[in-house]
SELO-662706 format. One record per atom (N, C-alpha, C): x, y, z; residue number from 1. Coordinates in nm, 4 decimals, always signed. Layout:
BEGIN
east / north / up / i
X / Y / Z / NUM
...
This chain:
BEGIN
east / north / up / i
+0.0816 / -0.1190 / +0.0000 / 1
+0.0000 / +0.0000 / +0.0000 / 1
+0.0863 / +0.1259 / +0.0000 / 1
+0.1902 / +0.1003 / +0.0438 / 2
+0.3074 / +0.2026 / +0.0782 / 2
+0.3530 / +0.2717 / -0.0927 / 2
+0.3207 / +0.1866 / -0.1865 / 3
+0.4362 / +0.2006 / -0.3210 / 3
+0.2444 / +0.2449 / -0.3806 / 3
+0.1724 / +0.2205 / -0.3610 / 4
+0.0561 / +0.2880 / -0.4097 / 4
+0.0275 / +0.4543 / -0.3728 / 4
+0.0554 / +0.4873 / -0.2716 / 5
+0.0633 / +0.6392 / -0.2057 / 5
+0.1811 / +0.6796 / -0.2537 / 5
+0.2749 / +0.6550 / -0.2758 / 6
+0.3800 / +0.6827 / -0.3487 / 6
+0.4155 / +0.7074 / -0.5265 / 6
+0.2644 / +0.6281 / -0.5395 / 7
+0.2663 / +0.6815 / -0.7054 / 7
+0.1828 / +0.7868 / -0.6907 / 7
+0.0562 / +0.8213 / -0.5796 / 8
-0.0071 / +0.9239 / -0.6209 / 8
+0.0352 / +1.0328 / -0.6394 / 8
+0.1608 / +1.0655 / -0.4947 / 9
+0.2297 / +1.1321 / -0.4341 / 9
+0.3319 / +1.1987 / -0.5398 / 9
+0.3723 / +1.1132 / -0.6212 / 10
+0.4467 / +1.1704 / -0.7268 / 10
+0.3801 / +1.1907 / -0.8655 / 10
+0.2613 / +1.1617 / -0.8757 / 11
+0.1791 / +1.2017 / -0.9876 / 11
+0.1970 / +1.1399 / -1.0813 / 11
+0.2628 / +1.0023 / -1.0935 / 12
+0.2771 / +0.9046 / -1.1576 / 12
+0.2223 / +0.8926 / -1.2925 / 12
+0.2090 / +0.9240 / -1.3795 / 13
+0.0983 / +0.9129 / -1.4781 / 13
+0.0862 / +0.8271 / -1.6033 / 13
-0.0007 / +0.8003 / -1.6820 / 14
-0.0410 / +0.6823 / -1.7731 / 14
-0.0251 / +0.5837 / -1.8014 / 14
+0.1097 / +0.5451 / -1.8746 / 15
+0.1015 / +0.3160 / -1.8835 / 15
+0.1330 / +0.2947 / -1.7180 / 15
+0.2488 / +0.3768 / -1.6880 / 16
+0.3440 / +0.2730 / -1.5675 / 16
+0.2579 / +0.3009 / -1.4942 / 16
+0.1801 / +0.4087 / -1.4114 / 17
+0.1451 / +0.4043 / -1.2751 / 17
+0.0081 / +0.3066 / -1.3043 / 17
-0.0319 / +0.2787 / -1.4309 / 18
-0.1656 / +0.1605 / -1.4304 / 18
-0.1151 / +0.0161 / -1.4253 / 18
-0.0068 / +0.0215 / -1.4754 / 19
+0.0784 / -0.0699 / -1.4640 / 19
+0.1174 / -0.1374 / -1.3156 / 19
+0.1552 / -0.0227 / -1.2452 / 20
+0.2040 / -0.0752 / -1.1219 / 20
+0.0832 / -0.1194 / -1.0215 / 20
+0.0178 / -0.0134 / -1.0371 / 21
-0.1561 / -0.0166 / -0.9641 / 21
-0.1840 / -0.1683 / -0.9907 / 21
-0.1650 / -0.2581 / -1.1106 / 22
-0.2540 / -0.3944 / -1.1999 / 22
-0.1360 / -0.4944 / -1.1057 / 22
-0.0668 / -0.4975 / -1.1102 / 23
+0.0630 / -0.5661 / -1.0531 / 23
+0.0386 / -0.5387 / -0.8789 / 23
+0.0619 / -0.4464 / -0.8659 / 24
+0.0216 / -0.4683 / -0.6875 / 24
-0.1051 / -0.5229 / -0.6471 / 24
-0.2535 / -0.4903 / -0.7423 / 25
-0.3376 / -0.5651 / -0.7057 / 25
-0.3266 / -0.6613 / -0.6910 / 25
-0.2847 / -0.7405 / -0.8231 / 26
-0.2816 / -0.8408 / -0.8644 / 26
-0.2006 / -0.9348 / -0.7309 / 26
-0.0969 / -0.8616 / -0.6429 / 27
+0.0072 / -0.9186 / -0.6023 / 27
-0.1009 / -0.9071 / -0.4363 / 27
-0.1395 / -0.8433 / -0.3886 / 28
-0.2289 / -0.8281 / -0.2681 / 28
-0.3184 / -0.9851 / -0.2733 / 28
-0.3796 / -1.0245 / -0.3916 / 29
-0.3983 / -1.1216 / -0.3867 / 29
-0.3483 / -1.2090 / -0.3892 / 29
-0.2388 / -1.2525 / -0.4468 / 30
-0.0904 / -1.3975 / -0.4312 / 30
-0.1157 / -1.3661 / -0.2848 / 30
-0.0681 / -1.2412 / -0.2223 / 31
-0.0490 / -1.2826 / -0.0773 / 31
-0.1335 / -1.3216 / -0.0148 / 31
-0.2894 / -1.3313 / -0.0070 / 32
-0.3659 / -1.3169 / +0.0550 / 32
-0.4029 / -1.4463 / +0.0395 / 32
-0.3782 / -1.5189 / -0.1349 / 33
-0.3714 / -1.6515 / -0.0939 / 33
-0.2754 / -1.7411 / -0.0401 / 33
-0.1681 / -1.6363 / -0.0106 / 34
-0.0498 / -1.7662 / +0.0254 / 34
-0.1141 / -1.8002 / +0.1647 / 34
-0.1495 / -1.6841 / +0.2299 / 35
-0.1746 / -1.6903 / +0.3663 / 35
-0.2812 / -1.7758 / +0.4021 / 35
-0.3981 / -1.7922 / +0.3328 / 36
-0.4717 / -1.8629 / +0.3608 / 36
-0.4705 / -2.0392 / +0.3013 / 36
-0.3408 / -2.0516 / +0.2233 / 37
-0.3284 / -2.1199 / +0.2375 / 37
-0.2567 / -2.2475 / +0.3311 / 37
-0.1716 / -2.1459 / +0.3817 / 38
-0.0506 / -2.1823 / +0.4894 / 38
-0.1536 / -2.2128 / +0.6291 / 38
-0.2483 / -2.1378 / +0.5953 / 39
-0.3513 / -2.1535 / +0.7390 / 39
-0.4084 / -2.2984 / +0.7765 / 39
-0.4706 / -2.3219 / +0.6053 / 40
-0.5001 / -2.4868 / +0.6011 / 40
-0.4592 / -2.5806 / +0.5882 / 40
-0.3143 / -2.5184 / +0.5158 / 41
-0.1989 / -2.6595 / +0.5767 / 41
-0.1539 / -2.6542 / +0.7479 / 41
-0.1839 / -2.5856 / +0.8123 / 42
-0.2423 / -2.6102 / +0.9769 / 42
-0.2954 / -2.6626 / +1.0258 / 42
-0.4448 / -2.6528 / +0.9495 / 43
-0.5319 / -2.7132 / +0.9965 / 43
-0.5432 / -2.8439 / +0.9284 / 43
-0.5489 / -2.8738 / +0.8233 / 44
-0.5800 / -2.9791 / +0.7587 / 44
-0.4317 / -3.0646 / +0.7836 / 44
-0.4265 / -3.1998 / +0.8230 / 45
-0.2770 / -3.2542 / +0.8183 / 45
-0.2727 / -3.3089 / +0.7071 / 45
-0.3688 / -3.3811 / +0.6950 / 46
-0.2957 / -3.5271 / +0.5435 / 46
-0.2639 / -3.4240 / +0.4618 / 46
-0.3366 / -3.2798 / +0.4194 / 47
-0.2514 / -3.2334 / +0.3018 / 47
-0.1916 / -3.1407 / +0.3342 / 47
-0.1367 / -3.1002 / +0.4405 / 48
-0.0398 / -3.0129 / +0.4893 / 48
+0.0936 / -3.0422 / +0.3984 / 48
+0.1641 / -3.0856 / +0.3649 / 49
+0.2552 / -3.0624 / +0.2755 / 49
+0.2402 / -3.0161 / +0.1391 / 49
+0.1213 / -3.0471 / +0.0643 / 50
+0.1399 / -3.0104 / -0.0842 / 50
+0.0527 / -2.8939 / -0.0182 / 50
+0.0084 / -2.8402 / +0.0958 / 51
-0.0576 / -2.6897 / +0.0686 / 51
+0.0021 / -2.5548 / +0.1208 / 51
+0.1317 / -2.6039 / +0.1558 / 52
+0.2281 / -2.5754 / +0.2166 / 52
+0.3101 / -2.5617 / +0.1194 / 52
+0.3466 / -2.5860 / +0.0642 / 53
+0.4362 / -2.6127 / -0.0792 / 53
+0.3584 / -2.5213 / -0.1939 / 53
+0.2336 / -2.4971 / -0.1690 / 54
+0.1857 / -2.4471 / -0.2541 / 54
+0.1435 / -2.2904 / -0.2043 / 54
+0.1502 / -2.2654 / -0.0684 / 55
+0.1867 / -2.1553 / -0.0308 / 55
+0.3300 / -2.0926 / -0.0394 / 55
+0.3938 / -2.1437 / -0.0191 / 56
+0.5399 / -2.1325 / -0.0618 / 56
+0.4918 / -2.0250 / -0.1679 / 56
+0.5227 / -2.1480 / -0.2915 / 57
+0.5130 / -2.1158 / -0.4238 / 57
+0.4379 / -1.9651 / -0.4390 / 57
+0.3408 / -1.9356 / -0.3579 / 58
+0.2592 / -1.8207 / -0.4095 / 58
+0.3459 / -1.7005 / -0.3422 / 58
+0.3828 / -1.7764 / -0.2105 / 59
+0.4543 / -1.6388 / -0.1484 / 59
+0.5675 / -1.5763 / -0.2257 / 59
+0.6530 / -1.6915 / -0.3355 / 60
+0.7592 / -1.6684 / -0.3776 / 60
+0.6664 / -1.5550 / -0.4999 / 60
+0.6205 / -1.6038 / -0.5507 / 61
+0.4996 / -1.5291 / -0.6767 / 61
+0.4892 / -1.3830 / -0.6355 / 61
+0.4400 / -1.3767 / -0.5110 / 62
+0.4299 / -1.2485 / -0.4573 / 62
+0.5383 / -1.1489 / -0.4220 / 62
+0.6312 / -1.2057 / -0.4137 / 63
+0.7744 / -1.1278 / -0.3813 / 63
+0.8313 / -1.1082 / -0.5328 / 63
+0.8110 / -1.1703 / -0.6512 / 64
+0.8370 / -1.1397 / -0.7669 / 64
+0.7676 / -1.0299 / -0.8252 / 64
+0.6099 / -1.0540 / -0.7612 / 65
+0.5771 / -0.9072 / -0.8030 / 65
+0.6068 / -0.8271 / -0.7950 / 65
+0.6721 / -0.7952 / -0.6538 / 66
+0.5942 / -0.6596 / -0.5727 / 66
+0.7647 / -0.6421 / -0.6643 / 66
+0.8479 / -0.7308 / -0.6490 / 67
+0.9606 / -0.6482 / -0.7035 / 67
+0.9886 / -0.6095 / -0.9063 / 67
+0.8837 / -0.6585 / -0.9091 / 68
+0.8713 / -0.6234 / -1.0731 / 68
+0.8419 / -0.4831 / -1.0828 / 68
+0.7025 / -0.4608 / -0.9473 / 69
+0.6350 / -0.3211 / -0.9684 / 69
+0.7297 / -0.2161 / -0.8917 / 69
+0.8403 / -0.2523 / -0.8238 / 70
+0.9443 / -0.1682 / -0.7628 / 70
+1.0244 / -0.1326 / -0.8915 / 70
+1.0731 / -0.2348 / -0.9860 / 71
+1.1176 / -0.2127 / -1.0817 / 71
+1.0840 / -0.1241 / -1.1898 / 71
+0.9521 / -0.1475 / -1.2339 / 72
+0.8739 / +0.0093 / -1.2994 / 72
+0.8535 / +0.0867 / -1.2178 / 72
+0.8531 / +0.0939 / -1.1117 / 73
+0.8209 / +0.2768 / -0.9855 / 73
+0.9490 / +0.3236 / -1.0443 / 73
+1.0639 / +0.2497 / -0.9816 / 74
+1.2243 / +0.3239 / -1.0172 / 74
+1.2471 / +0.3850 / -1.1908 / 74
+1.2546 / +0.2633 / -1.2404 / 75
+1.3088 / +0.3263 / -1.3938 / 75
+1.1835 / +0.4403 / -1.4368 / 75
+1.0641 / +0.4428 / -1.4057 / 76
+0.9356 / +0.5735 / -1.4207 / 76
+1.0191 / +0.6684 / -1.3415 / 76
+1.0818 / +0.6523 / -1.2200 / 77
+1.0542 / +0.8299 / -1.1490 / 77
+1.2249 / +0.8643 / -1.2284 / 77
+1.2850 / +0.7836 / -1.2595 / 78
+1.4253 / +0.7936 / -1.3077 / 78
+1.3874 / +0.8839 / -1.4670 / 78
């Protein structure tokens, strides 16, 4: 939310700041499922490993984003 106030803040304007806006959404959700998935590999045992593994996977997803959309904030305000 931090890199979203930060495009307004700089007035960010047309492809990249829609760009970054589509990518952080997009990425709020990876996280939101990693988390809930990590929850039910808690709760659930027999498939606690492949949902666990598959939270992983999303969390890693999500850290690729957010640094893709760090990557267009920089080279935009540059």
């Amino acid at each position: 939310m931090m890199i979203l106030s930060i495009v307004k803040l700089i007035h960010m304007g047309g492809f990249a700041s829609r760009l970054v806006d589509k990518i952080l959404g997009f990425d709020n959700v990876v996280f939101l499922l990693s988390a809930i998935l990590s929850y039910a590999a808690m709760r659930y045992e027999r498939m606690s490993v492949q949902l666990e593994n598959l939270a992983d996977t999303m969390f890693i997803v999500g850290l690729i984003c957010m640094t893709a959309a760090s990557f267009v904030l920089s080279f935009e305000i540059l």
